[in-house]
N, C-alpha and C positions, 0 to 999 in steps of 0.2 A: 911681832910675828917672828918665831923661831924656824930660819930655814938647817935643816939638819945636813952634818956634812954627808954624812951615807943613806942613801937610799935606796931597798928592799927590793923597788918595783916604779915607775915613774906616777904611778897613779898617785903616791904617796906623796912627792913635789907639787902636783898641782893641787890637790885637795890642800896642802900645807900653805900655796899659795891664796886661794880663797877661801878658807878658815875662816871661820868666827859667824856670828851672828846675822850681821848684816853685810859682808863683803857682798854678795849674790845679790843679795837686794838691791846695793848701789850699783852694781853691773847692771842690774834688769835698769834700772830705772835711765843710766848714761845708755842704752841700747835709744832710745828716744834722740839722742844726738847731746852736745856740747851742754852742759847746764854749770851755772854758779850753784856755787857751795847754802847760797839762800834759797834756793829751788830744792837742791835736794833734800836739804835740811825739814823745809816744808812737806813734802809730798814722802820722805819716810817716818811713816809716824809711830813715835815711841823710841827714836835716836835720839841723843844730846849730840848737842856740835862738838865737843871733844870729842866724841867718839866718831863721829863723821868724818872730821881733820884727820884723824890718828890711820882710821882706814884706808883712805882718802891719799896720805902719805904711803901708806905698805901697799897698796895698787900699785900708785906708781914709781915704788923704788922697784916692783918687780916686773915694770913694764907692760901690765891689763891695764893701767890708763896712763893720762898721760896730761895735763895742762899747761893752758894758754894764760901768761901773764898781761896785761893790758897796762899802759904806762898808762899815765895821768891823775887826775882825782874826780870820782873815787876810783878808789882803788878795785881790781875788777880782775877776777882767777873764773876760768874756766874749765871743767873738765871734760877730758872724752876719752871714749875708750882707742885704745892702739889697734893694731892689725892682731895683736897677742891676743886683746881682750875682745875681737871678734872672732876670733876662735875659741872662748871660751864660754861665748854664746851660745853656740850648737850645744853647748851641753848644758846650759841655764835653760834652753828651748823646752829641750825633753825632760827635765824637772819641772818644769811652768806646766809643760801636759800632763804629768804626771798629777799632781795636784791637783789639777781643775777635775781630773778623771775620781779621782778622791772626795774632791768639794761635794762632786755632782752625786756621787754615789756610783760610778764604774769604776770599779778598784780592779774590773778586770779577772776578778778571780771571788768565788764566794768563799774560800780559806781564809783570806782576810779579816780578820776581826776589825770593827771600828772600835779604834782607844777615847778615850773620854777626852783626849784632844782634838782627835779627828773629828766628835760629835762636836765638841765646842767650836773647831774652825766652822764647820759646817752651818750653824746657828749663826757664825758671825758673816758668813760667806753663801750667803744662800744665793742659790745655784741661777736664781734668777740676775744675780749681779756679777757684772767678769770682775775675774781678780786679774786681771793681765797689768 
């Protein structure tokens, strides 16, 4: 994660902050509370564990999460979000709505075009099943 030294507008800091792929994802998923790195691993599917680690690490070098080390064997890492990364919840909320309003077919607006993704999510995420 590249934090840049000048920024334009602060919106451009926290987007910078949760960038990429799957950062949101693992937010949404620690919003359930404390989980090991084999929990999430499992339950976001289509991550490698490098890439979970790597995220995982730039969460919490910026302070949205934060982990608990357990002494003993085995050896046992927890994560969870900070007070930063429940504020960064209110704004993963209103994208989760967003979405599901999409999944369902309320885009809210008939200007909208659905993109051949949105159809694909849609197929994958029928509206009878939560995505939450």
């Amino acid at each position: 994660m590249k934090i840049r030294e000048k920024y334009t507008c602060p919106l451009e800091l926290t987007l910078d902050m949760i960038s990429g792929k799957w950062k949101p994802i693992i937010l949404w998923r620690l919003r359930l509370g404390s989980q090991q790195l084999s929990t999430l691993h499992r339950d976001i599917h289509g991550i490698n564990q490098k890439m979970l680690i790597q995220h995982l690490s730039e969460l919490v070098d910026c302070g949205i999460v934060s982990k608990k080390v357990y002494e003993g064997y085995p050896f046992k890492v927890e994560y969870f979000l900070t007070e930063l990364g429940w504020k960064f919840m209110k704004g993963l909320e209103v994208f989760q709505s967003i979405g599901q309003g999409i999944l369902s077919g309320d885009t809210g607006t008939t200007a909208l075009p659905l993109t051949n993704e949105i159809k694909m999510a849609k197929r994958k995420y029928p509206s009878s099943i939560s995505v939450s």
